[in-house]
ZALUM-800733 format. One record per residue: residue in three letters; x negated, y negated, z negated of N, C-alpha, C, O in turn. Coordinates in steps of 0.001 Angstrom, whole numbers, plus 500000, padded with zeros to 6 digits. Layout:
BEGIN
alaXYZXYZXYZXYZ;...
This chain:
BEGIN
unk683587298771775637682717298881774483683100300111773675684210300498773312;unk681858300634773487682503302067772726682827301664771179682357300665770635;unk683783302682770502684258302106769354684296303252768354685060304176768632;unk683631303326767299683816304310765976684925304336764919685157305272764153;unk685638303052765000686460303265764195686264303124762692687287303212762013;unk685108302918762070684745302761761088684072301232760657683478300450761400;unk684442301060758885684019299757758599682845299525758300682487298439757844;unk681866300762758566680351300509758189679858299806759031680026300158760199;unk679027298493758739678340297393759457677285298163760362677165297756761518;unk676667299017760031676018299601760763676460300432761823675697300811762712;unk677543300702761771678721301685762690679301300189763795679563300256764996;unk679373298837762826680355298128764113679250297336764551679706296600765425;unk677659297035764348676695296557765051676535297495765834676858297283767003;unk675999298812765479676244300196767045677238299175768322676806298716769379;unk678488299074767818679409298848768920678656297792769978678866297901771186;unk677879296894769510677448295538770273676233296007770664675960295874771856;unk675354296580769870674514297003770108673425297666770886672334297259771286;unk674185299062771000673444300292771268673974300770772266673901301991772403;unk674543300118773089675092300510774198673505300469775033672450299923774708;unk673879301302776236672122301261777313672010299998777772672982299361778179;unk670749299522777739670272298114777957670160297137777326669277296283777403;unk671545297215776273671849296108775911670554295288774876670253294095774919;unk669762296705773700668626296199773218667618295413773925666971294518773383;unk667439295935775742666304295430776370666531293741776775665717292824776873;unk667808293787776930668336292543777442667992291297776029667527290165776159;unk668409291996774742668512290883773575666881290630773461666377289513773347;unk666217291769773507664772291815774000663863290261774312663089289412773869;unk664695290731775444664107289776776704664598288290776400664120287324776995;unk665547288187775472665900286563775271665431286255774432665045285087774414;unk665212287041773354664036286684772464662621286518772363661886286028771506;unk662439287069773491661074286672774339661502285346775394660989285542776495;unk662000284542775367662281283648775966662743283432777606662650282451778345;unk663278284800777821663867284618779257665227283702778776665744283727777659;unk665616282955779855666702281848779901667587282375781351668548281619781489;unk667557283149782158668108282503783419668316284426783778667640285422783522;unk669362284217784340669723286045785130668461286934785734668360288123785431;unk667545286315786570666719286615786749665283286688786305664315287293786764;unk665490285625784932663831286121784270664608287448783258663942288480783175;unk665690287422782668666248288872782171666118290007783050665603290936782428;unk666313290233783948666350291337784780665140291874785531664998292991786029;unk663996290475785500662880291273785718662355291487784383661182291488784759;unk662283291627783420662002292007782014662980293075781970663505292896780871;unk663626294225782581664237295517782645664715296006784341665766296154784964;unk663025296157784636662963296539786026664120298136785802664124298944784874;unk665112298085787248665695299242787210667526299259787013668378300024787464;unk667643297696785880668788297605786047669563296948786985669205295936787588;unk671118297781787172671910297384788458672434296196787649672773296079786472;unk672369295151788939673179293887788641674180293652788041674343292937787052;unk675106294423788789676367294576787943676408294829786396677100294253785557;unk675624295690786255675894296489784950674871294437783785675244293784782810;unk674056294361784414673646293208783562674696292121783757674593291316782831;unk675553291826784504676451290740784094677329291367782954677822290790781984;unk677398292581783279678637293422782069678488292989780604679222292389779819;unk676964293651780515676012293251779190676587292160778847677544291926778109;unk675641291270779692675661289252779144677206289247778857677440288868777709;unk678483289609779693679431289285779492679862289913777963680446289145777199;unk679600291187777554679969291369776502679034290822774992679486290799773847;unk677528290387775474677171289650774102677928288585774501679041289051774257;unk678139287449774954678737286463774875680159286159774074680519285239773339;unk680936287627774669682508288288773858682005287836772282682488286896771652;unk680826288815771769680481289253770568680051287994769767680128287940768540;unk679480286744770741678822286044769707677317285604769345676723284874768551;unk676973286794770776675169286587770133674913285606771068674221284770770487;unk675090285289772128674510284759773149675613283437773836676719283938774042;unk675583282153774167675744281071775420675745281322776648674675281744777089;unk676497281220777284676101281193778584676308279234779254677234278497778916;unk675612279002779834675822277163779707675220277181781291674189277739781665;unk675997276547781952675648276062783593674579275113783673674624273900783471;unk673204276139784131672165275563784765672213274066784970673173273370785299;unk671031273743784717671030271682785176671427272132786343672638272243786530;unk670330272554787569670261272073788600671672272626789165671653272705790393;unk672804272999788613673910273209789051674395274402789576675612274562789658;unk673366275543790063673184277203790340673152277941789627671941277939789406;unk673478278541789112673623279754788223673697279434786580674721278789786359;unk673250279581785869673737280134784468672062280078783492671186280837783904;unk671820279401782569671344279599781153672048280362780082673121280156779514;unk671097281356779955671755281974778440670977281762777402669827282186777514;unk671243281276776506670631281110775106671014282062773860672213282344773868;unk670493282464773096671192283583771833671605282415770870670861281452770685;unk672825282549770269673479281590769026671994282541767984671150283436768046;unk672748281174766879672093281694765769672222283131765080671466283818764393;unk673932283319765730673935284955765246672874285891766054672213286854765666;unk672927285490766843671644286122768086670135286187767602669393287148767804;unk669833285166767017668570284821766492668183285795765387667008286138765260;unk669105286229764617668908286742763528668430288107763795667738288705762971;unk668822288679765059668458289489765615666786290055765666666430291232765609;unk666177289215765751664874289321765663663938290313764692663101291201764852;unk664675289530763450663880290729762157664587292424762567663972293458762305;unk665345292410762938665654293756763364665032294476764588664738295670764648;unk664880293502765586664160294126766483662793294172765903662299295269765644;unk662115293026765670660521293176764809660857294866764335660194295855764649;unk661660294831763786661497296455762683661191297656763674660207298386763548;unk662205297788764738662624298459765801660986298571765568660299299269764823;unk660660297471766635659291297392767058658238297958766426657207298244767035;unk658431298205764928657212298067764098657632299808764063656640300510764258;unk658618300398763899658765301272763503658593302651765197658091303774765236;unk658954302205765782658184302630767260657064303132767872656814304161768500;unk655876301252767231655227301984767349654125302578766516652928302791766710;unk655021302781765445654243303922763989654684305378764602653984306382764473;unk656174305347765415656162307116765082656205307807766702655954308939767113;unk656604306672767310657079307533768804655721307351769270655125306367768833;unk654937308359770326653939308281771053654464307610772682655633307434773025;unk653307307339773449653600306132774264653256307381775694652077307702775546;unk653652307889776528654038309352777302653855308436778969653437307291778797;unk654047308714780080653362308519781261654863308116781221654836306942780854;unk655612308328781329657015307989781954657315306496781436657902305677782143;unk656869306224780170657021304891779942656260303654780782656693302503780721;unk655351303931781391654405303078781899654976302672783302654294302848784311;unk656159302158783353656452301712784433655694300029784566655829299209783658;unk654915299732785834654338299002786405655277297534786073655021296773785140;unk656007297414786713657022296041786450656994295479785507656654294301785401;unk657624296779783931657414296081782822656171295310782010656166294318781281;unk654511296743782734653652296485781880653530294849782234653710293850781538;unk653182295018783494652807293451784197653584292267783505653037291170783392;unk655202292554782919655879291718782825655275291553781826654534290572781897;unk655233292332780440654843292219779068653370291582779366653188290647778586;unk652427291752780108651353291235780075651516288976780441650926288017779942;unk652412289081781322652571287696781074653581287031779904653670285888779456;unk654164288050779672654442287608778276653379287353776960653522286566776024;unk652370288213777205651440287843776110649912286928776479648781287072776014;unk650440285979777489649618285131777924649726283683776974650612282829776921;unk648537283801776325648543282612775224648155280998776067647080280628776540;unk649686280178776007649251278962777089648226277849776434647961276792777009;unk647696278221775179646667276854774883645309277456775089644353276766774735;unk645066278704775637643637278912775901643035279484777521642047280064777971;unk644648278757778139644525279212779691643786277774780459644148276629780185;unk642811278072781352642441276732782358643990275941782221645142276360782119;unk643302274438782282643923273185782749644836273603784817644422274048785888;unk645974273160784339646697273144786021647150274502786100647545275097785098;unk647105275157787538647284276735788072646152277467787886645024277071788179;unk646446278634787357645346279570787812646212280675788281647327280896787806;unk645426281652789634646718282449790043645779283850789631644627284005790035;unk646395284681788885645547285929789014646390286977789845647620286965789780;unk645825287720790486646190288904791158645645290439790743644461290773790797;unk646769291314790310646476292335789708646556293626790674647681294066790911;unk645479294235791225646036295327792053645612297011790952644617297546790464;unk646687297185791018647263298478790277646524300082790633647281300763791323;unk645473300633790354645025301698790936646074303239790641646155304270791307;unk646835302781789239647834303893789201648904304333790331649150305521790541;unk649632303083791171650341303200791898650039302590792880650618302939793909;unk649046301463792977648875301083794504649832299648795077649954299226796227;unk650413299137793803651205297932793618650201296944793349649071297101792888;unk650868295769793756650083294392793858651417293336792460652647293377792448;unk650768292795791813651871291964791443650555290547790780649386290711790431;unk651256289462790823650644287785790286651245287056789480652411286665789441;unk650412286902788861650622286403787141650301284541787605649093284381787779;unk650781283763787728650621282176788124650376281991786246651266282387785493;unk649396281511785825649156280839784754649158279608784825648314278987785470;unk650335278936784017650229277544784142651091277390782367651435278261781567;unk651176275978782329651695275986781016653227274836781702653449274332782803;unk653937274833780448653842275616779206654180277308779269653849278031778328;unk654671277690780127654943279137780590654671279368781795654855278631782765;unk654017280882781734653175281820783068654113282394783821655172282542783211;unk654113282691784688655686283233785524654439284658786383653284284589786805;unk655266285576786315655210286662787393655822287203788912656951287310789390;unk655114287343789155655725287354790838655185288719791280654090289209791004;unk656483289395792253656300290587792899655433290455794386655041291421795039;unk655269289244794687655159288822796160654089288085795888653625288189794753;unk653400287112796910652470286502797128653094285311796916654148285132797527;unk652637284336796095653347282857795176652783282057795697652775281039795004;unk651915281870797220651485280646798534650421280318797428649595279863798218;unk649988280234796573648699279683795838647632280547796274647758281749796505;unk646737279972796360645442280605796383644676281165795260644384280552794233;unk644324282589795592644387283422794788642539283338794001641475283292794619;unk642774283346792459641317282707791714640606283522791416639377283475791457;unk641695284925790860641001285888790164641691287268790407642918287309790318;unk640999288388790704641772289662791512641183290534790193639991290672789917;unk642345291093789443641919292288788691642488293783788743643660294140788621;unk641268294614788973641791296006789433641461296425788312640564296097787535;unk642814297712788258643099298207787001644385298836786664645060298556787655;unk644946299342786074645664300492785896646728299796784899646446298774784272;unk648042300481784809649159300136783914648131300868782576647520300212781733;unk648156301950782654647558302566781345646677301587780228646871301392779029;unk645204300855781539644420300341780432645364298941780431645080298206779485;unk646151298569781080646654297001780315647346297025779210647443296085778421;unk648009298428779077648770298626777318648035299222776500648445299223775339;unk646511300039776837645693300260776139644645298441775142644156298203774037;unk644830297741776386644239296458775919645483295982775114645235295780773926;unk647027295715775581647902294858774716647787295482773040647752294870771972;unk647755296732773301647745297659771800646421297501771567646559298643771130;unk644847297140771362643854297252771019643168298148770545642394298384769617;unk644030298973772134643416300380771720641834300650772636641407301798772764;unk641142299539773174640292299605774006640735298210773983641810297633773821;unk638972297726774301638628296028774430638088296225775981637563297161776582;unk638477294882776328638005294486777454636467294954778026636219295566779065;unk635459294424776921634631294801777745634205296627777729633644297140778697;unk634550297354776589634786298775776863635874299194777971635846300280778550;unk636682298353778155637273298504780136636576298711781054636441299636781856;unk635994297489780838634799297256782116633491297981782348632720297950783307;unk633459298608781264632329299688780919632176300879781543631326301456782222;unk633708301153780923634407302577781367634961302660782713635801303443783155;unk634189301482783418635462301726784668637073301579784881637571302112785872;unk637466301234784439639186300774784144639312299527784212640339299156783644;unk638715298709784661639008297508784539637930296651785968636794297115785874;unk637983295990786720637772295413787601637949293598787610639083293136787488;unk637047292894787723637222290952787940636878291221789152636216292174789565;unk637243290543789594636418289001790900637119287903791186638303287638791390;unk635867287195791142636347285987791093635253285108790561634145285554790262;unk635677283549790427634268282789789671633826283558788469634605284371787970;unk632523283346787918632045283551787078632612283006785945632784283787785010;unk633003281656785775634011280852784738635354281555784240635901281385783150;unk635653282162785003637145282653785294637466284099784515638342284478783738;unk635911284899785338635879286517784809635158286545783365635264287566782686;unk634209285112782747634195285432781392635069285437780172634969286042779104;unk636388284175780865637139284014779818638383284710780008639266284419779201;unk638696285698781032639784286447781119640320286847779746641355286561779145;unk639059287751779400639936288628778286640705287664777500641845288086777303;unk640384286020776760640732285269775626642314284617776048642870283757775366;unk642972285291777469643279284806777645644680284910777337645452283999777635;unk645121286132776665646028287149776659645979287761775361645192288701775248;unk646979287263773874647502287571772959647831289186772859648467289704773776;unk647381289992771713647656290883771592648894291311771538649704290427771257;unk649573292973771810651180292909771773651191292694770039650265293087769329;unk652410292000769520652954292181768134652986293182767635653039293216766406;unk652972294110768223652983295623767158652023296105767361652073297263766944;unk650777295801767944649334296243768197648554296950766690647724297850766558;unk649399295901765510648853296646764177649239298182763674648646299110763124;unk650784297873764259651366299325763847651167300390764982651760301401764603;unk650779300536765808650061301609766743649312302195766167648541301708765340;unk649403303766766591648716304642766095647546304843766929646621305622766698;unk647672304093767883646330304438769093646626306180769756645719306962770040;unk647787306403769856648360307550770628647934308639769492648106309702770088;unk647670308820768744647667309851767103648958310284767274649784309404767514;unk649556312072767175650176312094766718650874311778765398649982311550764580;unk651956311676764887652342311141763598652167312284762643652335313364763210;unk651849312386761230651541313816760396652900314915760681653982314746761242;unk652553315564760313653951316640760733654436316231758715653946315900757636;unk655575316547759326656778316068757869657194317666757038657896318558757514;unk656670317655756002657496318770755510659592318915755677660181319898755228;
């Protein structure tokens, strides 16, 4: 853990902190990943190793549980309450992001958008049982499936043996253009960026189906920010 040496709270949260990953990881538990592997696909890219390091050092620190799985395999992590508190700070992060930084091609990695998109799958206005949607990606040519079920939607890199309800073609770009409300669904479908098939039942209520991102207010809709004297 890197160390400053200094008693400013803001200097010894750095230490726990701001190390690489470690924000994406507290991230991701506050979005309700529980288990090694719903964390790690919520930060497509990181080496294994280096995420046990992480977990091992919030745990050192205090923010986070680690508690042995029911079914007896692997590991639950939960954030303590010091962990929790965490939140209004990231909210800020968040809010303040996306007021000033612009959103650039390099960010749009596929894994995450998809991931964040089943993260903002609202479970009281999804069909009753399974619904499986299948997203094929025209930016890169990737396939990934969103299983909607409640109380939580799970994502899959592979084919999840369900039979597939609803196929939507479409691009990383317009799915964070839709999470940010920077473009509505049916101006997707207008514009070409956006693709259904599937029942008719299915392709009207897509769009309702999927909560805007939380910082959708503070987006600038890709505006640069004013220049600062």
């Amino acid at each position: 853990m890197r160390e400053y040496g200094q008693y400013c709270p803001i200097a010894r949260s750095s230490e726990v902190l701001a190390e690489r990953w470690t924000p994406i990881i507290v991230r991701n538990l506050l979005n309700g990943c529980h288990t090694f592997s719903e964390i790690r696909q919520g930060a497509p890219g990181i080496p294994t190793a280096l995420l046990s390091q992480r977990l091992e050092t919030l745990e050192r620190a205090g923010v986070l549980l680690r508690q042995p799985a029911e079914s007896g395999r692997g590991f639950r992590y939960k954030l303590t309450p010091m962990g929790q508190e965490l939140r209004v700070v990231f909210d800020a992060m968040g809010q303040w992001g996306a007021k000033w930084l612009e959103i650039e091609p390099r960010h749009l990695d596929a894994g995450y958008v998809l991931w964040a998109t089943s993260k903002l799958v609202d479970p009281d206005r999804i069909p009753v049982g399974t619904t499986v949607l299948r997203f094929d990606l025209t930016d890169t040519a990737d396939r990934y499936w969103i299983v909607l079920r409640r109380p939580q939607s799970e994502l899959c890199t592979r084919p999840s043996g369900y039979v597939e309800d609803l196929v939507c073609t479409t691009s990383a770009s317009c799915l964070v253009d839709l999470h940010l409300r920077r473009t509505t669904y049916s101006r997707a479908v207008r514009d070409g960026r956006l693709a259904l098939t599937g029942a008719p039942v299915l392709t009207r209520h897509f769009a309702t189906w999927f909560r805007a991102s939380p910082f959708a207010q503070f987006d600038r809709g890709g505006q640069k920010p004013p220049a600062r004297a």
